[in-house]
C-alpha positions as CSV (number, residue, x, y, z in Angstrom):
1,X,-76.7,-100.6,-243.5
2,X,-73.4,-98.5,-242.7
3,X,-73.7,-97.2,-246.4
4,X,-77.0,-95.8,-246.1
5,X,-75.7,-93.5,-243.2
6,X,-72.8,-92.9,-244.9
7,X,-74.7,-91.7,-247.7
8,X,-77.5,-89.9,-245.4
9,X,-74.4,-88.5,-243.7
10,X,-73.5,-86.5,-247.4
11,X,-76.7,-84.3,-246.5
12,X,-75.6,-80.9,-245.1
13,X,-76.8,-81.8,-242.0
14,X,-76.2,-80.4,-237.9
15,X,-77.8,-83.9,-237.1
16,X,-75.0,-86.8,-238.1
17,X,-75.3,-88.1,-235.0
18,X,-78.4,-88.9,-235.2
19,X,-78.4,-90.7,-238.5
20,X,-75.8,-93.1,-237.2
21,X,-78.0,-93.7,-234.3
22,X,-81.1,-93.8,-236.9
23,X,-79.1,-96.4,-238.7
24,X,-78.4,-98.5,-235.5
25,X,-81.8,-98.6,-234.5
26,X,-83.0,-99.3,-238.8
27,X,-80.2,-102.3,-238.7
28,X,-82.1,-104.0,-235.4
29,X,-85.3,-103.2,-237.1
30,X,-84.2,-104.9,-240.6
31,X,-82.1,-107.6,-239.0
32,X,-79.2,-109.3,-240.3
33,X,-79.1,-110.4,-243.9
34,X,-80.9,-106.6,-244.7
35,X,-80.4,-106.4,-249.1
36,X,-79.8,-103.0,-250.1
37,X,-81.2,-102.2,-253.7
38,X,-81.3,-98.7,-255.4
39,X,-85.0,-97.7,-257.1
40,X,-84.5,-95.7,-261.0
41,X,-83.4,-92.6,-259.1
42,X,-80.8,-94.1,-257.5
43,X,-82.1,-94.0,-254.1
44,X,-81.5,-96.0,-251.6
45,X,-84.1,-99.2,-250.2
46,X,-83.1,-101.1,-247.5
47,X,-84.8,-104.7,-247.5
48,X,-85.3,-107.3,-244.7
49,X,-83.9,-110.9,-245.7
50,X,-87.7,-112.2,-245.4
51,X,-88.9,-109.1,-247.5
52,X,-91.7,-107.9,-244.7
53,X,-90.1,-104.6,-243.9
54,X,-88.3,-101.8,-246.2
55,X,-87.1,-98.3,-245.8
56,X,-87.1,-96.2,-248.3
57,X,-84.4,-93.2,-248.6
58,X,-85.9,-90.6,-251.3
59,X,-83.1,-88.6,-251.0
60,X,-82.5,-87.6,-255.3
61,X,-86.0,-87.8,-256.2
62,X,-88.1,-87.5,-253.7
63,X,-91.2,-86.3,-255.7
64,X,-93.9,-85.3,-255.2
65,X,-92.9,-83.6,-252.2
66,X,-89.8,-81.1,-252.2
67,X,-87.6,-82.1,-249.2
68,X,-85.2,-85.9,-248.9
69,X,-87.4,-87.8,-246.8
70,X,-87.9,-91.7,-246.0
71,X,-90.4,-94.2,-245.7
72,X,-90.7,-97.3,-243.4
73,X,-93.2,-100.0,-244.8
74,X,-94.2,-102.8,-243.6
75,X,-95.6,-105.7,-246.2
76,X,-99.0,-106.7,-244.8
77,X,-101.6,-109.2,-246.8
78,X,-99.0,-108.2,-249.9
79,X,-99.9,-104.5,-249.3
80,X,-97.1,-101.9,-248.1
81,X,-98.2,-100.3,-245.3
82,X,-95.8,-96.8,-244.6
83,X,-96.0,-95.9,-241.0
84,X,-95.5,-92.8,-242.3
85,X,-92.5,-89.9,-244.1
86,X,-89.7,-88.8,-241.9
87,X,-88.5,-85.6,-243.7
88,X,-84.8,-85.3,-243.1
């Protein structure tokens, strides 16, 4: 989890702070054992160990829209449900 806020940290940003807080509260969220995997643009996913929860850091490609953002999902009768983007 620390290199996800290390990489989130890269972003010109007024707000560090507040991704290593972010990342805190993610790691509690995830809980121990979290996988972190990289999609084809090289963007960060964070995984829980039982595979029910993700976030999603569409930092390099985060098409369609034009600003890094991230997605928390949840898995739900095998269906991702996003609780919604946080634009960053």
């Amino acid at each position: 989890m620390a290199y996800a806020a290390k990489e989130l940290a890269k972003l010109p940003s007024k707000n560090t702070k507040n991704i290593i807080d972010l990342e805190k509260k993610v790691s509690e969220w995830l809980g121990q054992g979290t996988k972190i995997i990289k999609n084809k643009a090289e963007d960060v996913i964070l995984l829980s160990k039982d595979g029910l929860r993700k976030v999603r850091f569409d930092l390099n490609r985060p098409d369609p829209h034009t600003n890094p953002h991230a997605h928390i999902e949840e898995l739900v009768n095998d269906i991702w449900q996003k609780s919604g983007q946080y634009f960053l």
